[in-house]
N, CA, C and O atoms as a DFTB+ gen file, in Angstrom:
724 C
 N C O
     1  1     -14.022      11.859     -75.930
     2  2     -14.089      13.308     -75.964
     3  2     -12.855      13.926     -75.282
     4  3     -12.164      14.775     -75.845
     5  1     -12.613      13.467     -74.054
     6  2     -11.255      13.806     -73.281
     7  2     -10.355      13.618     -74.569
     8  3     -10.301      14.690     -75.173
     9  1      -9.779      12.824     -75.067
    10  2      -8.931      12.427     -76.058
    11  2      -8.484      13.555     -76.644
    12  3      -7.394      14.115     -76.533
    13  1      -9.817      13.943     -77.532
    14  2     -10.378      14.744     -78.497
    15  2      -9.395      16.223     -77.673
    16  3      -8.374      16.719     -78.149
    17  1      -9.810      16.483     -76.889
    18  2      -9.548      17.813     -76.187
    19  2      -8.202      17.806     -75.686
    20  3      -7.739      18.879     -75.299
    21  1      -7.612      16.929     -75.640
    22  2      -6.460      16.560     -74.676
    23  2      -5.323      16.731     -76.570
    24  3      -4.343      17.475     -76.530
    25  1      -5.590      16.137     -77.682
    26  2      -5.472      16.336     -79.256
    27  2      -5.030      17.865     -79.767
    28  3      -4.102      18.539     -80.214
    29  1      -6.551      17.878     -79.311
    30  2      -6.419      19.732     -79.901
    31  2      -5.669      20.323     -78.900
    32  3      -6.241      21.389     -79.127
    33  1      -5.082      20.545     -78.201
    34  2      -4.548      21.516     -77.077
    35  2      -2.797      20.998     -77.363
    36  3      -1.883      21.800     -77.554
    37  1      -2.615      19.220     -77.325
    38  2      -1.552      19.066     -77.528
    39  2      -0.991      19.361     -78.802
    40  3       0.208      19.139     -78.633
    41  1      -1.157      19.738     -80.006
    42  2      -1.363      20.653     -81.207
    43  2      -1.631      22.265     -81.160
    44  3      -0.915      22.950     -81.890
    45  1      -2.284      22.699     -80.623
    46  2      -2.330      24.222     -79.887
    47  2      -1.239      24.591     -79.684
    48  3      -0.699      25.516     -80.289
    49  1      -0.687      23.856     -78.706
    50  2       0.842      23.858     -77.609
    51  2       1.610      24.188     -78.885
    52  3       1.948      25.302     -79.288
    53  1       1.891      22.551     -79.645
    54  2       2.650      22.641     -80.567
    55  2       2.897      23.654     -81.816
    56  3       4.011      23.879     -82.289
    57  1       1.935      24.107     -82.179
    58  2       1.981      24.979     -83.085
    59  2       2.414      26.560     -82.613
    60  3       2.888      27.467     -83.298
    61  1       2.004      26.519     -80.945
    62  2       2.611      27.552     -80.710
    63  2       4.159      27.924     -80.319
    64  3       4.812      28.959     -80.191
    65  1       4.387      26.531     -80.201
    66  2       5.859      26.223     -79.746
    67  2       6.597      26.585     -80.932
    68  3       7.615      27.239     -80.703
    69  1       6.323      26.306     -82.244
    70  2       6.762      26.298     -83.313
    71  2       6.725      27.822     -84.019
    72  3       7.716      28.157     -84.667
    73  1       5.567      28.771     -83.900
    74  2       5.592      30.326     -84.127
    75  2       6.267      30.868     -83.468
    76  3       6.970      31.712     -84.023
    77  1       6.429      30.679     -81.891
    78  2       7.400      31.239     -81.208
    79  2       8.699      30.829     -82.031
    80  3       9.186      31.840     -82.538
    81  1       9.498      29.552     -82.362
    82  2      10.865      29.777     -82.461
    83  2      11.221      29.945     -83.872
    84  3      12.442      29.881     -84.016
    85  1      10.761      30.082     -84.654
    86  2      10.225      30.573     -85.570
    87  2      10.484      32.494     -85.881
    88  3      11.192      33.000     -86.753
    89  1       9.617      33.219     -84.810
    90  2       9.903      34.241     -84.255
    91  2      11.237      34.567     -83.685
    92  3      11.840      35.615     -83.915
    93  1      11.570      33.799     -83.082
    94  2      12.815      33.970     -82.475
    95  2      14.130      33.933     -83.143
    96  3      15.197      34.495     -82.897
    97  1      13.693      32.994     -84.190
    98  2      14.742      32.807     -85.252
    99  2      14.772      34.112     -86.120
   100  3      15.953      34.391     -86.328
   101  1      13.939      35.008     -86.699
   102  2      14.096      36.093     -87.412
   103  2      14.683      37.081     -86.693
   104  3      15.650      37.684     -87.158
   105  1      14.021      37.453     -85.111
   106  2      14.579      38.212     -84.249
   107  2      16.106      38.226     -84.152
   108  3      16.854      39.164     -83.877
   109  1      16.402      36.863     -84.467
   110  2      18.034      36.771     -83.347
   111  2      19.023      36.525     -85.144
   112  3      20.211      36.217     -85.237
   113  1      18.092      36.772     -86.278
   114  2      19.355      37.201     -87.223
   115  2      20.648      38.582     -87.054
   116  3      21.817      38.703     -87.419
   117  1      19.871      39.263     -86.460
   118  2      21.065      40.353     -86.064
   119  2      21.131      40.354     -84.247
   120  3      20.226      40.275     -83.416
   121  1      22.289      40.452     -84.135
   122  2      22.412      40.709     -82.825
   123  2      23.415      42.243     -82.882
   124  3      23.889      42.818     -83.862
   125  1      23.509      42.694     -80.954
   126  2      24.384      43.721     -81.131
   127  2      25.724      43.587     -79.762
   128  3      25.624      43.383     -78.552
   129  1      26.818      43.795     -80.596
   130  2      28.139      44.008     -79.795
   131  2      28.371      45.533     -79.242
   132  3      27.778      46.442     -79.822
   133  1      29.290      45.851     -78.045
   134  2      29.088      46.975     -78.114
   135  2      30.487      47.246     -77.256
   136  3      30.871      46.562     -76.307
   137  1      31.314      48.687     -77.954
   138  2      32.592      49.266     -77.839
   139  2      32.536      50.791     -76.997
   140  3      31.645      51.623     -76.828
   141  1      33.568      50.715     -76.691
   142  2      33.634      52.270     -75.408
   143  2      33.976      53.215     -76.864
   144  3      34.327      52.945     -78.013
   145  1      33.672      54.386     -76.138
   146  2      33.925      55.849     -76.995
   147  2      34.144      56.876     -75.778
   148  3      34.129      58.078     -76.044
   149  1      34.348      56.456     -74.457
   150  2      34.319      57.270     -73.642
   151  2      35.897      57.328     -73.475
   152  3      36.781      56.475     -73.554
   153  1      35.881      58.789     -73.191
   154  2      36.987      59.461     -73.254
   155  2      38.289      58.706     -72.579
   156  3      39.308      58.455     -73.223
   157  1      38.096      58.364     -71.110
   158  2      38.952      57.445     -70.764
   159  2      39.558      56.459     -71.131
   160  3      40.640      56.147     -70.635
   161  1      38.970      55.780     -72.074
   162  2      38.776      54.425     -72.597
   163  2      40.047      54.749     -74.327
   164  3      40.644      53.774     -74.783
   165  1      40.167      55.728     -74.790
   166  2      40.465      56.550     -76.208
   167  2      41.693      57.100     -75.610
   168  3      41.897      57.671     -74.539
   169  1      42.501      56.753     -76.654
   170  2      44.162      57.429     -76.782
   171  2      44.072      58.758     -77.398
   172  3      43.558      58.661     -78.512
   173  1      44.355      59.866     -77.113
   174  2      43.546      61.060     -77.802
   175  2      45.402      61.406     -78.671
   176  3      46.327      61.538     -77.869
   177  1      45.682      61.495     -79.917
   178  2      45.724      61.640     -80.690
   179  2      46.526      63.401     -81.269
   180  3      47.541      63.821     -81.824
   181  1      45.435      63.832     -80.761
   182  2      45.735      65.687     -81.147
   183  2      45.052      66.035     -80.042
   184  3      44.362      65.334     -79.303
   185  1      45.372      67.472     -79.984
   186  2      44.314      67.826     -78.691
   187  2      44.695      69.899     -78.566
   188  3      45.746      70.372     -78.134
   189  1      43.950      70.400     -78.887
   190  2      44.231      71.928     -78.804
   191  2      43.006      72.496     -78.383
   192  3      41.923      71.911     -78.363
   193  1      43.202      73.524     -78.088
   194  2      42.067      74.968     -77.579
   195  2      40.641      74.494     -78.928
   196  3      39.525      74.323     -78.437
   197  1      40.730      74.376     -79.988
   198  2      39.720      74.026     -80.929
   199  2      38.880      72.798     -80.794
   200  3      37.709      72.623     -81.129
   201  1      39.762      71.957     -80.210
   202  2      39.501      70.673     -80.132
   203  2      40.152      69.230     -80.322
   204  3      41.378      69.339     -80.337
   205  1      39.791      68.122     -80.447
   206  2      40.680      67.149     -80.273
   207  2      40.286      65.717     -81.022
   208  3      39.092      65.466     -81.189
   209  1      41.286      64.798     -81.462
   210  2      40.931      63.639     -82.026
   211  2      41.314      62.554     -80.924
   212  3      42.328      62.611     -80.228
   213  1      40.164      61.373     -80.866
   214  2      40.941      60.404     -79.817
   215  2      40.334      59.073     -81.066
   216  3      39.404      58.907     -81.854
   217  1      41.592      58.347     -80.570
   218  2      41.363      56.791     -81.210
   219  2      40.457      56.359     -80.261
   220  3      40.344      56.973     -79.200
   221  1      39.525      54.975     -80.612
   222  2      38.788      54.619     -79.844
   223  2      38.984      53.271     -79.878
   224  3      39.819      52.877     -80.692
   225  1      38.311      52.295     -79.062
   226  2      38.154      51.164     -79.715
   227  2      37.689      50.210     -80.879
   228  3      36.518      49.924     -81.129
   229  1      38.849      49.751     -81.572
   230  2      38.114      49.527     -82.771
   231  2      37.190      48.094     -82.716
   232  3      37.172      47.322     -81.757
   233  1      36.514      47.952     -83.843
   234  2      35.383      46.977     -84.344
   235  2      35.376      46.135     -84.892
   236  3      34.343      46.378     -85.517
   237  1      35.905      44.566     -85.506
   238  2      36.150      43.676     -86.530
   239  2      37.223      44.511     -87.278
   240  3      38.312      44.627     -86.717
   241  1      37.061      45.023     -88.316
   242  2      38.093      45.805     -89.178
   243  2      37.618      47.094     -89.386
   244  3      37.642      47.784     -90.406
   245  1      37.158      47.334     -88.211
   246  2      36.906      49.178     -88.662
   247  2      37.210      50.225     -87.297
   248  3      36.570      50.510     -86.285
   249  1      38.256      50.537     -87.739
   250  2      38.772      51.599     -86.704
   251  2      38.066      52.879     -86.476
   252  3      37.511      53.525     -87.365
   253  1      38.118      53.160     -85.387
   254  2      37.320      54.265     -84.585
   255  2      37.444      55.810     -84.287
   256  3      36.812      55.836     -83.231
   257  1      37.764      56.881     -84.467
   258  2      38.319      58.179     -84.359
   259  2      36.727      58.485     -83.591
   260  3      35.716      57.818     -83.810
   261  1      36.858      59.993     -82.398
   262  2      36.377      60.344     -82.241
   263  2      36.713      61.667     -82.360
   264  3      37.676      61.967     -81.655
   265  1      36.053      62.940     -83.284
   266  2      36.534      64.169     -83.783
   267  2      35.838      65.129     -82.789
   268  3      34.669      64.800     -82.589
   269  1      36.279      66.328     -82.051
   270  2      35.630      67.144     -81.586
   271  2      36.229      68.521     -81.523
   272  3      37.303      68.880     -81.042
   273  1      35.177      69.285     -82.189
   274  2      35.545      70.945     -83.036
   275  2      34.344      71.404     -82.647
   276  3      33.229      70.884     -82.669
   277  1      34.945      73.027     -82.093
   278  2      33.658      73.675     -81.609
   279  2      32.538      73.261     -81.028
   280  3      31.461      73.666     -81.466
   281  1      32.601      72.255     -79.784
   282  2      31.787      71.688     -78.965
   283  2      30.742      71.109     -79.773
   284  3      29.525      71.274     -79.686
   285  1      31.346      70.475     -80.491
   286  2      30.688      69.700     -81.189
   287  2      31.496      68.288     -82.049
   288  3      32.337      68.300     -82.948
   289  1      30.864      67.202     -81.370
   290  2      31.151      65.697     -82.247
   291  2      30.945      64.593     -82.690
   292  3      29.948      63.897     -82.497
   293  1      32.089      64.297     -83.464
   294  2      31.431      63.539     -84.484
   295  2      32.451      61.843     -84.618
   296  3      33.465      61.589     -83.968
   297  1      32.008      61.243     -85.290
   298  2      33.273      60.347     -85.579
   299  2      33.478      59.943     -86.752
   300  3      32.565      59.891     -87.576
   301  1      35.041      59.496     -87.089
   302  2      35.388      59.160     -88.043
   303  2      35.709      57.410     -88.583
   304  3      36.803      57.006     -88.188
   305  1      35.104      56.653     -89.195
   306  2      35.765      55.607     -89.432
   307  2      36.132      54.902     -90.409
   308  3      35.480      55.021     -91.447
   309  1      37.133      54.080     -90.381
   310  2      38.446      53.554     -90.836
   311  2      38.011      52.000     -91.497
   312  3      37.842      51.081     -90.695
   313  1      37.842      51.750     -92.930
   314  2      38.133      50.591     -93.002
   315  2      39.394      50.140     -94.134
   316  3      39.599      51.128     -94.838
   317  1      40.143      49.188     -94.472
   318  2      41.038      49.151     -95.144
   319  2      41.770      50.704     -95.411
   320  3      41.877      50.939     -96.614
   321  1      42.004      51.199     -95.005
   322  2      42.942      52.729     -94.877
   323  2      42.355      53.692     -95.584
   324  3      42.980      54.589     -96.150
   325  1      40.668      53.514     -95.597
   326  2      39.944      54.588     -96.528
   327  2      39.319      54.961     -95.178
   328  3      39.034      54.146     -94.300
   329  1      39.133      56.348     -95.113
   330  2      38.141      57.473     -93.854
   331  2      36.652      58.082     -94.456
   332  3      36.295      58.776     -95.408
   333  1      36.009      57.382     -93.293
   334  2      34.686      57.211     -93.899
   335  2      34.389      58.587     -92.421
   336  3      34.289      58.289     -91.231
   337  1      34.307      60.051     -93.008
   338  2      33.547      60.613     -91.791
   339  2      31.831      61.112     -91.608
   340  3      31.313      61.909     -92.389
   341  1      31.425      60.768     -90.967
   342  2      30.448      60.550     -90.547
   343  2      29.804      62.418     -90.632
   344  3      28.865      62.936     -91.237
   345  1      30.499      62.773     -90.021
   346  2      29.963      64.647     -90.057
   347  2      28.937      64.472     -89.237
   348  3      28.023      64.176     -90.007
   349  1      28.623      64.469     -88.445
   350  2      27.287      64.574     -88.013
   351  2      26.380      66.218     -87.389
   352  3      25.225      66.547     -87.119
   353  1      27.549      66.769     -87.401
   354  2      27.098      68.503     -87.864
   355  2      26.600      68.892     -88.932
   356  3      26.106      70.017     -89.011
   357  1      26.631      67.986     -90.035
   358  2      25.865      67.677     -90.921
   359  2      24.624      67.236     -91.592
   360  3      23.748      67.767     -92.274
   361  1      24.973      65.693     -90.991
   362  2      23.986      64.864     -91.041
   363  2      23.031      64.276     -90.059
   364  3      22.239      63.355     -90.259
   365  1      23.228      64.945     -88.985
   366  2      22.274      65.214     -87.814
   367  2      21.484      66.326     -87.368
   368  3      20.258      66.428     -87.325
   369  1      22.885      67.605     -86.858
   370  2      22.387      68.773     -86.355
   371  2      23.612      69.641     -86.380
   372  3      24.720      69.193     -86.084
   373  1      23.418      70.800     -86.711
   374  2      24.644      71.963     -86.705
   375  2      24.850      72.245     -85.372
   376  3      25.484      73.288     -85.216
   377  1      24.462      71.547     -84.123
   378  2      23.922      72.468     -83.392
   379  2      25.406      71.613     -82.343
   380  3      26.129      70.667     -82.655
   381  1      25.365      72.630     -80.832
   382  2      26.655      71.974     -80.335
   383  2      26.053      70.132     -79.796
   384  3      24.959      69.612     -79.575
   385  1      27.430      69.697     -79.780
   386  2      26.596      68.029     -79.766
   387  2      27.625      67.468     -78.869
   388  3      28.726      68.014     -78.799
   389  1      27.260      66.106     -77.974
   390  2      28.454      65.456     -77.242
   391  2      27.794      63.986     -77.550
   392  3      26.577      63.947     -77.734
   393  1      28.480      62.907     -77.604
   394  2      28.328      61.306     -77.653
   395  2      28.455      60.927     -76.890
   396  3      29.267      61.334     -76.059
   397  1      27.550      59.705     -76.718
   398  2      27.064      59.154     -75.313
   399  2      28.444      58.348     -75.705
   400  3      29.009      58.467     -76.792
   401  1      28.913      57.457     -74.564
   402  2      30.100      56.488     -74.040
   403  2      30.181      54.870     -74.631
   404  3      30.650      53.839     -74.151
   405  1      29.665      55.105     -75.582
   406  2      29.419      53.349     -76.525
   407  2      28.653      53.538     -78.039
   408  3      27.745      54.279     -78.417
   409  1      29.255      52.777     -78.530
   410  2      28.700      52.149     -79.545
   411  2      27.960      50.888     -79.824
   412  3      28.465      49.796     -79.561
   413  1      27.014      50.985     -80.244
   414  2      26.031      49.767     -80.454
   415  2      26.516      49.072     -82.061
   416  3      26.094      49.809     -82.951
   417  1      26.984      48.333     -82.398
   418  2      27.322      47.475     -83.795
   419  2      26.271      46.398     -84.311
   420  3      26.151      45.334     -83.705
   421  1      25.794      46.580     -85.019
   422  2      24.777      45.786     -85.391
   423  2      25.548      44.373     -86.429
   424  3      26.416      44.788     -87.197
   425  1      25.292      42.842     -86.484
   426  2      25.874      42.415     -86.593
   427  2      25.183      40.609     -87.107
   428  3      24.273      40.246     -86.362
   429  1      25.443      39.897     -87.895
   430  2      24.580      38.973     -88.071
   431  2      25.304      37.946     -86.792
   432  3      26.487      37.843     -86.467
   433  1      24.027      37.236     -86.220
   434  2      24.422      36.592     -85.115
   435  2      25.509      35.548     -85.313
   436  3      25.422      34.690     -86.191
   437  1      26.554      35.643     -84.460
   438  2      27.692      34.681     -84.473
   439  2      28.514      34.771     -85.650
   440  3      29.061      33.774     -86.120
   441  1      28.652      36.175     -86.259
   442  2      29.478      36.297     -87.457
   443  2      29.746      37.927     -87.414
   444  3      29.124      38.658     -88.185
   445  1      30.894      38.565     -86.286
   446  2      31.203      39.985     -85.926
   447  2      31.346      40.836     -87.116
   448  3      31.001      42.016     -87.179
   449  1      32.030      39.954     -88.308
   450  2      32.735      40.368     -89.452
   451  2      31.639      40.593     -90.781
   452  3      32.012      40.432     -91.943
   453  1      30.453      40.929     -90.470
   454  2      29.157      40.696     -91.199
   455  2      28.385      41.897     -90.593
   456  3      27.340      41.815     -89.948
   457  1      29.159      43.179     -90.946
   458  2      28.195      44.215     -90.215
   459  2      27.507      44.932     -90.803
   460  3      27.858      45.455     -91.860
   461  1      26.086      45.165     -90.112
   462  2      25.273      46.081     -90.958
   463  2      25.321      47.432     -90.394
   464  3      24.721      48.288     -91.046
   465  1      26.015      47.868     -89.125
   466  2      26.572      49.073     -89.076
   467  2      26.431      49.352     -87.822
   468  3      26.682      48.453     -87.020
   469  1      26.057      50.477     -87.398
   470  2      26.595      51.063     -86.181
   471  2      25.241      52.177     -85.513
   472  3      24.527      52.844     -86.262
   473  1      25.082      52.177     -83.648
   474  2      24.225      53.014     -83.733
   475  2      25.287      53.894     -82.641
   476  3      26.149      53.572     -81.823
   477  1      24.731      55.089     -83.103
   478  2      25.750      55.875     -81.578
   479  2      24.715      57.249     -80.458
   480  3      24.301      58.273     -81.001
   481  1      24.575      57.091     -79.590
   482  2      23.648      58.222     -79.275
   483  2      24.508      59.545     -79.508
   484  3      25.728      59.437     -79.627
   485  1      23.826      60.912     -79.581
   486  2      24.213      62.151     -80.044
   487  2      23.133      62.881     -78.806
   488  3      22.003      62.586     -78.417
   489  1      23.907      63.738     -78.512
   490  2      23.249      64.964     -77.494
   491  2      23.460      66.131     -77.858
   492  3      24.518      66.747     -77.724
   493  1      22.361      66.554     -78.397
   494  2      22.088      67.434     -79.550
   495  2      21.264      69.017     -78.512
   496  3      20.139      68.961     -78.015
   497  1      22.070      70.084     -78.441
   498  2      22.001      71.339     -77.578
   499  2      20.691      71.737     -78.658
   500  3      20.800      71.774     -79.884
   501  1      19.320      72.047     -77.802
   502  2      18.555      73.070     -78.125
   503  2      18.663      74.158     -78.304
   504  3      18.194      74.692     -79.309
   505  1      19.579      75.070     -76.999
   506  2      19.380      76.513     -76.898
   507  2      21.161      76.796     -76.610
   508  3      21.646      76.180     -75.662
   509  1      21.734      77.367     -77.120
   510  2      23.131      77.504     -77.203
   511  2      23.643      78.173     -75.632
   512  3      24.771      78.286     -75.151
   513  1      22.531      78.477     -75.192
   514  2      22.513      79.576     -73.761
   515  2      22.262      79.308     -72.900
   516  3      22.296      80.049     -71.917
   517  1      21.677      77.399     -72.901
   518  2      21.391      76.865     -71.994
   519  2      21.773      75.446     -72.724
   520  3      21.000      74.878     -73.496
   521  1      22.952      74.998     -72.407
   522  2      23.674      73.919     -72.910
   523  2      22.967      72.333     -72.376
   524  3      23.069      71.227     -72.907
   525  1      22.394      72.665     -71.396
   526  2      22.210      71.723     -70.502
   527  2      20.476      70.815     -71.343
   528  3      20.069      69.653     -71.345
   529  1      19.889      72.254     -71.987
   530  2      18.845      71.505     -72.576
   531  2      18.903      70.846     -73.840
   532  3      18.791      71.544     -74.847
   533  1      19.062      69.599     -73.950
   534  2      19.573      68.610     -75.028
   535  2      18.386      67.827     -75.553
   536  3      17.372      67.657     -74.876
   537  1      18.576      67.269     -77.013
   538  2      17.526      65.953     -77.812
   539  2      18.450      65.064     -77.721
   540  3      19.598      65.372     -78.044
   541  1      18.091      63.527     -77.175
   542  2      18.975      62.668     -77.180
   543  2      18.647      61.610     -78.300
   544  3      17.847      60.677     -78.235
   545  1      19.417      61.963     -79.286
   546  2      19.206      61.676     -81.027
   547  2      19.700      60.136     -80.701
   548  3      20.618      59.983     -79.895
   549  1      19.119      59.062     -81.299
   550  2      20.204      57.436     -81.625
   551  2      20.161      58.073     -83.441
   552  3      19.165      58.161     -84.158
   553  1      21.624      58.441     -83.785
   554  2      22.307      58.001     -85.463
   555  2      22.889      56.736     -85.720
   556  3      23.860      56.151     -85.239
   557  1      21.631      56.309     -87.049
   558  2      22.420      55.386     -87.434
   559  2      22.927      54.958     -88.624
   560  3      22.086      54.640     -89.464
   561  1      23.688      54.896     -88.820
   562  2      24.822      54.616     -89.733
   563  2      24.957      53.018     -90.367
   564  3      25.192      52.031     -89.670
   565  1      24.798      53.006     -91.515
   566  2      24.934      51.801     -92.331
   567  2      26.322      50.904     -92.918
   568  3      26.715      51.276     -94.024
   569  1      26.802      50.190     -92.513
   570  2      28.343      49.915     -93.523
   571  2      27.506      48.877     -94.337
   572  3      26.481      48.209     -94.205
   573  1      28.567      49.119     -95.314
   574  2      28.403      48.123     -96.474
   575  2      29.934      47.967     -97.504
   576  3      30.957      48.648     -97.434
   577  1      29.669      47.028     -98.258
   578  2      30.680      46.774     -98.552
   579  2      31.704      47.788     -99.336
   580  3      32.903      47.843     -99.609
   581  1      30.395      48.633     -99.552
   582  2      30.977      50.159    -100.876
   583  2      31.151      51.426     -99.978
   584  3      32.185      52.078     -99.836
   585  1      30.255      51.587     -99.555
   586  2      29.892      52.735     -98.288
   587  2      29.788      52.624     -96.672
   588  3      29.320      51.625     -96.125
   589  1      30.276      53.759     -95.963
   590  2      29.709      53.725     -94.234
   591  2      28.970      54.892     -94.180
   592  3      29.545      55.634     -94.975
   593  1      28.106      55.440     -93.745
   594  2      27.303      56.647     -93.976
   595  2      25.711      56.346     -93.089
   596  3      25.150      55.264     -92.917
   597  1      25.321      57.579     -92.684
   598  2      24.575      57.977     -91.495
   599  2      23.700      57.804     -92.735
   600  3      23.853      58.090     -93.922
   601  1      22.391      57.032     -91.781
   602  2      21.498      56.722     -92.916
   603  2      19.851      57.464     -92.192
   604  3      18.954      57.974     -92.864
   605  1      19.875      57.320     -90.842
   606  2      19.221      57.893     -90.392
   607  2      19.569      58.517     -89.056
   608  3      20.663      58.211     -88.580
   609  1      18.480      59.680     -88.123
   610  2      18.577      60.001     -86.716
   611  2      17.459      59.845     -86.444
   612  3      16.511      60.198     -87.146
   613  1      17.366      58.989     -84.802
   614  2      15.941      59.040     -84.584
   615  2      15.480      59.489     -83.482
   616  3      15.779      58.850     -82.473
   617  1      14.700      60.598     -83.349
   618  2      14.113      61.321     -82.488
   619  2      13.507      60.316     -80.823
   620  3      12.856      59.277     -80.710
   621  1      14.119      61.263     -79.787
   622  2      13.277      60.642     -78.819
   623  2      11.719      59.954     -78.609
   624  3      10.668      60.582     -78.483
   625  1      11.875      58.689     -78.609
   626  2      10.704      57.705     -78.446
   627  2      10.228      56.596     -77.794
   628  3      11.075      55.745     -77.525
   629  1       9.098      56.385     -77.472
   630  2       8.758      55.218     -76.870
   631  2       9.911      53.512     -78.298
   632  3       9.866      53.255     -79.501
   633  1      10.509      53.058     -77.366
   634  2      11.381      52.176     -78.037
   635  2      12.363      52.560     -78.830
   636  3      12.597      51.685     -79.663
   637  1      13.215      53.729     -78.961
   638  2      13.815      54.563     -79.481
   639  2      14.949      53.741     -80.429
   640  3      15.097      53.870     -81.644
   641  1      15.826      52.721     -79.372
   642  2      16.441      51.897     -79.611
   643  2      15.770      50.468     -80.352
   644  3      16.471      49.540     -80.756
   645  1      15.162      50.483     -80.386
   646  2      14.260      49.084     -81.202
   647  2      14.218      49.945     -82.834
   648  3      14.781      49.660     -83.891
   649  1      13.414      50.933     -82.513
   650  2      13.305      51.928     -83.527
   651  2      14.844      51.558     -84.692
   652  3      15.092      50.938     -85.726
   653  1      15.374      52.214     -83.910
   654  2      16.893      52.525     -84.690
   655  2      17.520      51.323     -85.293
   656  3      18.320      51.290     -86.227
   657  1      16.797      49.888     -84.289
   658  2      17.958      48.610     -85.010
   659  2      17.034      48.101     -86.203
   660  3      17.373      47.506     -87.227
   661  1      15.576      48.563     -85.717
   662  2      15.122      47.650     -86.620
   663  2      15.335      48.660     -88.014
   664  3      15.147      48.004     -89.039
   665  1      15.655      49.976     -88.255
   666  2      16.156      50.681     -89.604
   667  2      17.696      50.212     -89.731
   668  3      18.290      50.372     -90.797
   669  1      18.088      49.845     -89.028
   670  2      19.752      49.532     -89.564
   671  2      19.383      48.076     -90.243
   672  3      19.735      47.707     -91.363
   673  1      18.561      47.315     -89.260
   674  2      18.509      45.505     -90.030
   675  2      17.613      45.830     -90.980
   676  3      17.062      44.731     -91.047
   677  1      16.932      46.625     -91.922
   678  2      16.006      46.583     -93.015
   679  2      16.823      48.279     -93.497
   680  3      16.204      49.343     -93.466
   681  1      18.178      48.149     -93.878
   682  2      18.871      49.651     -94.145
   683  2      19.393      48.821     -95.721
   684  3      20.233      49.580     -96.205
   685  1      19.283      48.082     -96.286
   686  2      19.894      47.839     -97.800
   687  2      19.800      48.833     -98.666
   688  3      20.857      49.180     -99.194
   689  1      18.405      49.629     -99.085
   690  2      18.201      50.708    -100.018
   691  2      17.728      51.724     -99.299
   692  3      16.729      52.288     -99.744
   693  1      18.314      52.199     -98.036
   694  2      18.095      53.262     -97.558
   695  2      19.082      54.484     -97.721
   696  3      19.968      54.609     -96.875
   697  1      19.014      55.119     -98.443
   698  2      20.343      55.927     -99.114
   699  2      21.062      56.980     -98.040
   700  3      20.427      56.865     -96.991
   701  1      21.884      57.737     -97.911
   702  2      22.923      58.244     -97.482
   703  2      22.445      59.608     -96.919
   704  3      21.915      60.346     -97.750
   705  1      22.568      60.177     -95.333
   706  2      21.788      61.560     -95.108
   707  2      22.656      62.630     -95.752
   708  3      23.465      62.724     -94.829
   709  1      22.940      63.213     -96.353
   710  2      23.852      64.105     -97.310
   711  2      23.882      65.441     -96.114
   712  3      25.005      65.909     -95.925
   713  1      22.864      65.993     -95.405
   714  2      22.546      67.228     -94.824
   715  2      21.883      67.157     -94.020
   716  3      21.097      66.215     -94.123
   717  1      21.770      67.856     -93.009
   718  2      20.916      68.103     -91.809
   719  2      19.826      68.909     -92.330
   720  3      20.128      69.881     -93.022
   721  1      18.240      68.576     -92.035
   722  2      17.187      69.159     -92.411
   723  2      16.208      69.948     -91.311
   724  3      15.182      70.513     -91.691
């Protein structure tokens, strides 16, 4: 009977040993790298009373612009010498906006050059009169081999960031935000 029990448990173990990595193996198909956008970090480019462009750090083969007009920004990016801009006065919020200091790159594990795109936080002004009260939006943005384009924004949430990767790693037929709604 000991045997018996000592059988089933060493099989228990095993089978659970095996769902776990298993699990782990789907989990760890995408991983994420991650690049400065903070101002210090960016060669700024242009720069006037309207606003200013800074280079940023770039990504495998996709270069980085950060655009900012009327207290509000956005970024632009670069692959093979085509400008993919993002608008996100657009495709987020009209409203005044600032970017958090990094980029999140979504990426198949151990292969940088295999990207499924990009997440960036956005600080998105409620009340124009009180600047200070902000939605802290994660946009995320899809590359592919044809297109780069904001595919979704996702509202403050319990797992906000889980939220956002797990729509970029299941983003294949998720089509393009054209407009802010």
């Amino acid at each position: 009977m000991k045997n018996k029990i000592t059988f089933i448990v060493f099989f228990t173990m095993l089978a659970l040993f095996f769902s776990l990595l298993n699990a782990e193996e789907i989990d760890s198909k995408f991983t994420s790298s991650y690049t400065s956008i903070d101002e210090k970090d960016c060669l700024t480019l242009d720069s006037d009373d309207l606003g200013s462009i800074q280079e940023c750090e770039s990504f495998s083969d996709i270069r980085v612009k950060v655009v900012e007009g009327d207290i509000r920004q956005s970024i632009i990016l670069t692959r093979n010498s085509k400008e993919y801009i993002l608008n996100f006065q657009s495709t987020v919020s009209p409203s005044f906006s600032t970017l958090a200091s990094k980029i999140e790159w979504r990426h198949e594990s151990g292969n940088m050059k295999s990207l499924k795109g990009m997440i960036v936080r956005l600080e998105v002004s409620n009340n124009e009169e009180n600047l200070e009260a902000t939605t802290s939006f994660l946009v995320v943005s899809k590359i592919t081999s044809d297109e780069i384009c904001v595919i979704g924004k996702i509202l403050p949430q319990d797992k906000q960031n889980e939220v956002a990767r797990k729509m970029l790693d299941n983003s294949e037929n998720l089509p393009c935000l054209k407009k802010s709604k």
